[in-house]
TIGUKE-772049 format. One record per residue: residue in three letters; x, y, z of N, C-alpha, C, O, CB in turn. Coordinates in steps of 0.05 Angstrom, whole numbers, plus 5000, padded with zeros to 4 digits. Glycine has a CB too. Example, Ala and Ser with C-alpha at 12.3 -4.5 7.8 and 13.67 -1.06 7.14 Angstrom:
# TIGUKE-772049
BAKE type  npx  npy  npz capx capy capz  cpx  cpy  cpz  opx  opy  opz cbpx cbpy cbpz
BAKE  Ala 5264 4886 5156 5246 4910 5156 5264 4934 5156 5285 4934 5169 5226 4911 5181
BAKE  Ser 5257 4955 5142 5273 4979 5143 5258 5001 5157 5268 5023 5161 5282 4988 5114
# end
This chain:
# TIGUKE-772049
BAKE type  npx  npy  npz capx capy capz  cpx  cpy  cpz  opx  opy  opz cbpx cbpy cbpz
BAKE  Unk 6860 9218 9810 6860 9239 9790 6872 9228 9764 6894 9218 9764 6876 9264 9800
BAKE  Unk 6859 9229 9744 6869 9226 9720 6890 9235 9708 6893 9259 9708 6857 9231 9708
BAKE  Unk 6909 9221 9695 6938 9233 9684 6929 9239 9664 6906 9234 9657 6964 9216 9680
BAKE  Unk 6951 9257 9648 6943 9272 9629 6952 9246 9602 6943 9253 9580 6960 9305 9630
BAKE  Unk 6960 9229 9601 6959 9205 9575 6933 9202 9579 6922 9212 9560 6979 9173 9576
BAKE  Unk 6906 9186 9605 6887 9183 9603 6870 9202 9595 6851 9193 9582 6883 9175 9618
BAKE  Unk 6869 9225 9597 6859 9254 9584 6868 9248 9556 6847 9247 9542 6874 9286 9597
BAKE  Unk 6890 9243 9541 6892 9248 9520 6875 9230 9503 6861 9235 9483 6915 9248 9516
BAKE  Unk 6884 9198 9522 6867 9174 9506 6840 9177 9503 6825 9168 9485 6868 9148 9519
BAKE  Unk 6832 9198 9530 6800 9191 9515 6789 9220 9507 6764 9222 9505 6774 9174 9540
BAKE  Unk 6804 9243 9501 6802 9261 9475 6806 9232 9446 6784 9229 9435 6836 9291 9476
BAKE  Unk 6816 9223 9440 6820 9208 9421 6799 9187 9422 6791 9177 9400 6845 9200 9422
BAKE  Unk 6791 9182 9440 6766 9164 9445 6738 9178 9434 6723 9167 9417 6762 9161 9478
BAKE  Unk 6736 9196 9442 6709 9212 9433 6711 9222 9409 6692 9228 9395 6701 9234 9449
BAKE  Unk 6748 9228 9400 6746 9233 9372 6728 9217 9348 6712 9222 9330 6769 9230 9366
BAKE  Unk 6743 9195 9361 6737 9162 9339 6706 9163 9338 6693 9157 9317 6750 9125 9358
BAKE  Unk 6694 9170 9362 6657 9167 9365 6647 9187 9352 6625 9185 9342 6641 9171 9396
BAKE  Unk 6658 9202 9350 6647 9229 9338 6650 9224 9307 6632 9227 9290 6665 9258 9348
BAKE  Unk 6676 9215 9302 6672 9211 9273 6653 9186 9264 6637 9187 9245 6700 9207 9261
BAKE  Unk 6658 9162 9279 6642 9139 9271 6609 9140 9271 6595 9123 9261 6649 9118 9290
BAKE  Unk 6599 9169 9287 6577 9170 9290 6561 9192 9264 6538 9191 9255 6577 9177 9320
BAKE  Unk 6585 9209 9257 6582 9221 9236 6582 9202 9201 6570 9212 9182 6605 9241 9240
BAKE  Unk 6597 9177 9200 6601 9159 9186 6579 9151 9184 6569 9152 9162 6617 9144 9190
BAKE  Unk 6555 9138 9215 6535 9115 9205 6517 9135 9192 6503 9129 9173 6518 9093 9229
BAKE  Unk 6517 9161 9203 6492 9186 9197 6497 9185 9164 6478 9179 9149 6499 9226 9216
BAKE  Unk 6521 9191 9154 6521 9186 9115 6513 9167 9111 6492 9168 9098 6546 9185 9096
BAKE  Unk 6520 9140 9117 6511 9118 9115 6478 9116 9113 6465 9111 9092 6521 9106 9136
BAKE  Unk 6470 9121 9136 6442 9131 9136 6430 9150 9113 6407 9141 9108 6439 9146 9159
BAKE  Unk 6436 9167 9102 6430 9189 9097 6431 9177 9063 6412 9179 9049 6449 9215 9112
BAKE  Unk 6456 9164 9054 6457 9151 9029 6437 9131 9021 6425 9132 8999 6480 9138 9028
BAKE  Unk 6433 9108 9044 6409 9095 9042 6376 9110 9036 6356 9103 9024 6411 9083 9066
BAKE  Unk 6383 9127 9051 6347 9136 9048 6351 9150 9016 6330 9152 9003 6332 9167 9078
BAKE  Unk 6374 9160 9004 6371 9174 8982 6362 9148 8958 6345 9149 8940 6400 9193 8976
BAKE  Unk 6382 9123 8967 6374 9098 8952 6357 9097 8948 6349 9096 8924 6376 9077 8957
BAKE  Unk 6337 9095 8976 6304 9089 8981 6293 9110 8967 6271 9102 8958 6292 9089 9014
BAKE  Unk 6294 9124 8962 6285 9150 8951 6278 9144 8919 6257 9146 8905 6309 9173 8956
BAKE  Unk 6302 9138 8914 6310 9144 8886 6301 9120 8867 6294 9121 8844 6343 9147 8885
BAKE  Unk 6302 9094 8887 6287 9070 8874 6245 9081 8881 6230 9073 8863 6301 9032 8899
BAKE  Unk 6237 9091 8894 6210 9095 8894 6203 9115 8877 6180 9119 8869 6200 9099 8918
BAKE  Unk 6230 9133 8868 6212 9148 8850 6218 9140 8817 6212 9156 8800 6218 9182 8856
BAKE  Unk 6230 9115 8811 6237 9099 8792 6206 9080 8793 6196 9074 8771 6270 9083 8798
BAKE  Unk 6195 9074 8813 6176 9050 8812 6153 9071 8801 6140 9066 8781 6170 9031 8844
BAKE  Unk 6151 9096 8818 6129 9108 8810 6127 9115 8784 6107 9114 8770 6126 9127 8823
BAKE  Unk 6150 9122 8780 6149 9124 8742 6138 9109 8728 6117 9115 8717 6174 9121 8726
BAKE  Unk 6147 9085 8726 6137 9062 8713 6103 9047 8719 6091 9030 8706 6159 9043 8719
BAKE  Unk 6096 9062 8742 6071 9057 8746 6045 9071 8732 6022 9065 8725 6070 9058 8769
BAKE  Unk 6063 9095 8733 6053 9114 8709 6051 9120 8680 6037 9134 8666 6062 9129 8712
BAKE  Unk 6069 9103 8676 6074 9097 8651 6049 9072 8653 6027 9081 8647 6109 9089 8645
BAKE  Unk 6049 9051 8657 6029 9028 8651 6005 9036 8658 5986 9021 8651 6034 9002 8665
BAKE  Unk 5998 9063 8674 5968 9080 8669 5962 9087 8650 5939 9086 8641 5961 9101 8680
BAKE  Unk 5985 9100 8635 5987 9113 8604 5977 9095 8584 5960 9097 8566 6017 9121 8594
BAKE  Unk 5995 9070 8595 5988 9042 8571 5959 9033 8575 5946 9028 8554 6010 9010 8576
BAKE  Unk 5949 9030 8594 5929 9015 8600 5907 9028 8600 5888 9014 8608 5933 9003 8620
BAKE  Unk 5897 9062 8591 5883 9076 8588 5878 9080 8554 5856 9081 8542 5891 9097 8605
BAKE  Unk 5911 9081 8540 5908 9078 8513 5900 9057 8503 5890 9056 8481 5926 9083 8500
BAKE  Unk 5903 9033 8518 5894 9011 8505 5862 9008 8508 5850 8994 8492 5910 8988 8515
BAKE  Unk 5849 9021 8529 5820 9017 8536 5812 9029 8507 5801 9016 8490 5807 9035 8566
BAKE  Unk 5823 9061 8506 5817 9075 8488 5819 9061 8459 5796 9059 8450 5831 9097 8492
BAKE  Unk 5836 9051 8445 5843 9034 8424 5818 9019 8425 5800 9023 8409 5870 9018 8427
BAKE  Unk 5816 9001 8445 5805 8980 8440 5768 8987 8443 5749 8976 8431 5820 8959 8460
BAKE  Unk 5767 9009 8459 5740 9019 8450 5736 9030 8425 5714 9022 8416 5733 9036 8465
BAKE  Unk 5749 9048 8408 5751 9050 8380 5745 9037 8365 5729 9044 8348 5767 9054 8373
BAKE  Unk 5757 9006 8367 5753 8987 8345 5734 8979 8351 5720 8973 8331 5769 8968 8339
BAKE  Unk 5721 8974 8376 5700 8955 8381 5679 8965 8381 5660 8949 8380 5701 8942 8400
BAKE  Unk 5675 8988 8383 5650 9001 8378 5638 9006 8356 5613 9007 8358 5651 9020 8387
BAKE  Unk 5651 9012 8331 5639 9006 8305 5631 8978 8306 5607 8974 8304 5658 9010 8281
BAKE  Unk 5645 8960 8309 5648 8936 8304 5605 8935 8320 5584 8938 8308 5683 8918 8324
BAKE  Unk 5610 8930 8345 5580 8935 8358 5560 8939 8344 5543 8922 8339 5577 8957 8373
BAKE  Unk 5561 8972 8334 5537 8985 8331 5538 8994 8299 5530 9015 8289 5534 9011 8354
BAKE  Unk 5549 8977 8289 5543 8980 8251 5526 8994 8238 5502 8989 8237 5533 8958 8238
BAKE  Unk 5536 9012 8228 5522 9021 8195 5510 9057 8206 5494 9071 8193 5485 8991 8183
BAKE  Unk 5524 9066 8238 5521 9092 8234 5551 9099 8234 5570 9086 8243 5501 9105 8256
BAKE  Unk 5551 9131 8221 5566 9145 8212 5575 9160 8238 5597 9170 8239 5555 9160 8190
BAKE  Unk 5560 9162 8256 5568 9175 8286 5584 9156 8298 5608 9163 8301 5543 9181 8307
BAKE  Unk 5577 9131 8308 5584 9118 8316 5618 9110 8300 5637 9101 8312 5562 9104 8319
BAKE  Unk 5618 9114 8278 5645 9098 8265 5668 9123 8268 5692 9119 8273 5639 9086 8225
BAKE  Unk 5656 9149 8263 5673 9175 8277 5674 9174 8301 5687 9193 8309 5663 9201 8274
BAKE  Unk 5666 9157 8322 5677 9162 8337 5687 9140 8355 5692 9138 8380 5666 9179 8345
BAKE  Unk 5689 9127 8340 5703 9102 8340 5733 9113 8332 5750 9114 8351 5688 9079 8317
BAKE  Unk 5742 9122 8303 5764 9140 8296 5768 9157 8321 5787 9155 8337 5758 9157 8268
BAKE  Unk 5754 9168 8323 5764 9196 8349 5776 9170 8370 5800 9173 8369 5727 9224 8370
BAKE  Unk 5770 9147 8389 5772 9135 8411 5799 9126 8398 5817 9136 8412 5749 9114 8421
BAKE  Unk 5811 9111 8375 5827 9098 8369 5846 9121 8371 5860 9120 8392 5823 9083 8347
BAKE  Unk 5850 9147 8349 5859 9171 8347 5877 9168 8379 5897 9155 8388 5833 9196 8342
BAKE  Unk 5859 9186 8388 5854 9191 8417 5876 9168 8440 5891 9178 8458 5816 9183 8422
BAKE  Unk 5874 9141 8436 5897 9125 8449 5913 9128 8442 5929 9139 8457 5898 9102 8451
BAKE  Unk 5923 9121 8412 5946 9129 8403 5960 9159 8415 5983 9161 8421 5941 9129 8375
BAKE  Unk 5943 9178 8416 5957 9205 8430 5968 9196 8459 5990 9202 8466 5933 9232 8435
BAKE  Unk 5948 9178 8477 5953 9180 8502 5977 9160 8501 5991 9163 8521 5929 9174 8520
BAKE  Unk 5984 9145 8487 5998 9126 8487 6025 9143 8482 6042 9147 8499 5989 9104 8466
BAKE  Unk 6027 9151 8455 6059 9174 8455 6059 9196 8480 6080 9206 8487 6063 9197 8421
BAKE  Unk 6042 9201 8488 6048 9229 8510 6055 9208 8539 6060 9216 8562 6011 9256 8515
BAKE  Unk 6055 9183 8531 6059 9166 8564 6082 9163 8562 6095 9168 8582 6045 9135 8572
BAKE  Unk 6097 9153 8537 6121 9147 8530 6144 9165 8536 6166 9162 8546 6119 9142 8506
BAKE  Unk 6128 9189 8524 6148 9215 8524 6141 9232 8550 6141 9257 8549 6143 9234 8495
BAKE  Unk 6137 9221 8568 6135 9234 8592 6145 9217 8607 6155 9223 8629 6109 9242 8601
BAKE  Unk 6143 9193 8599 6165 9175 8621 6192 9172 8615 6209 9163 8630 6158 9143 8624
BAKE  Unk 6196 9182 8591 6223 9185 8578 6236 9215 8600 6256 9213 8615 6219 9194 8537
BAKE  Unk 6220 9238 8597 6237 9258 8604 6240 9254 8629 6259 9263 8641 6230 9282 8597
BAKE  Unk 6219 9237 8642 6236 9237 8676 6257 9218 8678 6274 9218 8695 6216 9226 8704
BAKE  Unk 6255 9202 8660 6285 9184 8661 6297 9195 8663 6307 9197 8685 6298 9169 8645
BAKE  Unk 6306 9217 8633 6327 9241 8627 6325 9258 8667 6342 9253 8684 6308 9270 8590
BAKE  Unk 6305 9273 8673 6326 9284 8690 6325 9274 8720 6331 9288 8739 6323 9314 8689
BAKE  Unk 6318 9249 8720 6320 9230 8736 6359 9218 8741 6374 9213 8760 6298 9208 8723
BAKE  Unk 6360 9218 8719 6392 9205 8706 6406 9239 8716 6424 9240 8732 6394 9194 8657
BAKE  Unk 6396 9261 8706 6414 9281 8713 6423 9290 8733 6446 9300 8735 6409 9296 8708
BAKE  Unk 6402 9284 8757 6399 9285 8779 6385 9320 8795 6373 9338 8784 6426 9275 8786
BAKE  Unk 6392 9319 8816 6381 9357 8826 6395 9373 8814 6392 9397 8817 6386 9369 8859
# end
């Protein structure tokens, strides 16, 4: 039959497990927020270089399309509209990857 010091030691035994097991679970639980928090940092920036790399199609179809098809008046408007047009997509990429920084940084 068990004495009551061995009863006590291993109340204190299961204490220690109980807390150490509650410890790796934050542990755990901090990591995945890491993991979290770095993928939704990557996704940002991936989004952002869609922004870039759509305004730059756009830009660069603008210029090059007058350039192409010379000496109509349709074609050179809308050449302006394509250039126009990147430049927009280009600040609305910027300023949309900006505000998730902002409440990225703020947090929930």
């Amino acid at each position: 039959m068990p004495t009551p010091d061995d009863l006590a030691s291993r109340r204190t035994d299961l204490a220690d497990e109980r807390t150490s097991l509650a410890n790796e679970r934050t542990a755990l639980a901090n990591e995945r927020t890491a993991l979290a928090t770095e993928r939704t940092r990557l996704a940002s920036e991936r989004t952002l270089l869609a922004y870039a790399r759509t305004a730059l199609a756009l830009i660069a179809g603008g210029v090059t399309l007058p350039k192409l098809l010379p000496g109509s008046p349709g074609i050179a408007a809308l050449g302006v509209v394509l250039f126009s047009l990147g430049l927009v997509v280009a600040v609305l990429g910027v300023v949309r990857f900006a505000a998730l920084v902002r409440r990225r940084r703020r947090g929930p």
